[in-house]
C-alpha positions, 0 to 999 in steps of 0.5 A: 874198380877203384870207386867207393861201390868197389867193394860193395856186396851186389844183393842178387834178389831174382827166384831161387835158380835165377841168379846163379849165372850172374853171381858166377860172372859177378864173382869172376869179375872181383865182386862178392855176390849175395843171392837173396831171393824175395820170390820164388815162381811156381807153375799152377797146377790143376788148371780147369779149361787150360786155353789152347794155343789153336784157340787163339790168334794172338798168344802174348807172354809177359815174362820168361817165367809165363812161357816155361809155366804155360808149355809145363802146363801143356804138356802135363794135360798133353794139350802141347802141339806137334806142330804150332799153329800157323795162324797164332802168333806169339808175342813177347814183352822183350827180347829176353822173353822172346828168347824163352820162347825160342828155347822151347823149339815148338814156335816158328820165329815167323810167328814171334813179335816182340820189341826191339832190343834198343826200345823199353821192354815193356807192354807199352813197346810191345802195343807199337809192334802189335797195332799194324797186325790187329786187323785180322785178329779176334782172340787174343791170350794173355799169360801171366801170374796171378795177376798183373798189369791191365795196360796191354790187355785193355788196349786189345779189347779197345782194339776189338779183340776178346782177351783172355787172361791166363793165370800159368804161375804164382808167386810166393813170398821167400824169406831171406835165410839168416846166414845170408841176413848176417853177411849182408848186416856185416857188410854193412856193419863194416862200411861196405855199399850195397848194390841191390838188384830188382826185377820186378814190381811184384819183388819190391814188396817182397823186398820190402817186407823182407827188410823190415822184418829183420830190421835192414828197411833204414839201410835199405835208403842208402843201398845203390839199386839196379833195377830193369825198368822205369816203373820199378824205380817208381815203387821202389822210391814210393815203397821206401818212403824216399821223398821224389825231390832230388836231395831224397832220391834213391841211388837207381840205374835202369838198366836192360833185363839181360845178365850182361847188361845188368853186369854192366852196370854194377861194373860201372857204379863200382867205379864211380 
């Protein structure tokens, strides 16, 4: 690594017991990894009327974080099935989601959809998967945070399905610790990049926020960004007030939403 980044701290902002195994491969890798969580993720608790997987023709994850809160939730109100359900199929908005599901043990790969690895992990390759195995389906589960995007949902009801969406966990706003705050404003204070990763839009606000409050937002337009769609590329730049003509862009790689590929591309931008 012998580019300007390659001494760059690498701002890790995914929950708290997110990021360790990445911060292990960065720092083997010669990389000093900075864990600055913007959210955490908790399962809701107390849910009245948890939605059944039996109920539902169609169960659609949007996140790792939905499928390991709703099977908590199942089996705290001991509603987890012996065995799935042949008829519910479950879907995945990416291949790294699709992997969560599979690591609970309790869902048939058979019944599993998800998008290729070589297409966008997102909602929108998922309905190209979905749409030739509509015909038969009646009710579909959506399982979320508290909120999200209406996209999928509002085409599975376009489609004829009754759609229900599925609150299974919240986010919270975390505050950066002050000793992580100061590592990072040394750094900078010394000349050294920043690479910044963002998983989610919901995190760049959070981001945001956490930056303004201890004075970093103005540096913040200069930090290289990694980031594992289009859309958060999109907030981020809007969010920073960054102008979307070329001079002005923000410095952002998109790249897949694996620790891999992430690492990948923090390997590359340090040799530039």
């Amino acid at each position: 690594m012998k580019g300007r980044l390659a001494d760059a701290l690498v701002v890790l902002t995914r929950p708290p017991g997110r990021n360790e195994p990445l911060e292990r491969r960065l720092a083997d890798r010669g990389f000093e990894p900075l864990a600055m969580p913007v959210l955490s993720i908790s399962p809701l608790s107390g849910v009245q009327a948890l939605p059944r997987p039996a109920d539902h023709d169609l169960i659609v994850f949007v996140s790792g974080n939905a499928v390991s809160a709703y099977f908590q939730q199942l089996a705290a109100a001991d509603e987890l099935p012996g065995t799935w359900p042949s008829g519910t199929l479950v879907a995945a908005v990416g291949a790294a989601t699709a992997g969560a599901i599979a690591r609970t043990g309790r869902v048939p790969a058979d019944l599993v959809l998800h998008p290729d690895e070589a297409d966008a992990q997102d909602s929108e390759s998922l309905w190209k998967v979905l749409q030739p195995r509509l015909a038969p389906l009646r009710a579909a589960l959506i399982v979320r945070g508290q909120n999200g995007r209406e996209w999928l949902g509002q085409r599975l009801e376009q489609a004829g399905l009754r759609v229900t969406r599925h609150a299974a966990y919240e986010r919270c706003a975390v505050d950066w610790p002050r000793q992580q705050v100061e590592r990072l404003r040394a750094g900078l204070e010394a000349g050294r990049g920043v690479i910044c990763l963002l998983t989610s839009v919901h995190g760049v606000q959070a981001f945001i926020d956490n930056a303004a409050r201890h004075g970093l937002l103005s540096a913040c337009r200069g930090f290289h960004y990694v980031v594992i769609h289009p859309r958060i590329a999109g907030r981020l730049q809007s969010s920073l007030d960054v102008p979307s003509g070329t001079a002005g862009r923000l410095a952002v790689t998109i790249c897949a939403p694996r620790d891999d590929a992430i690492l990948q591309a923090v390997t590359s931008l340090a040799s530039l």
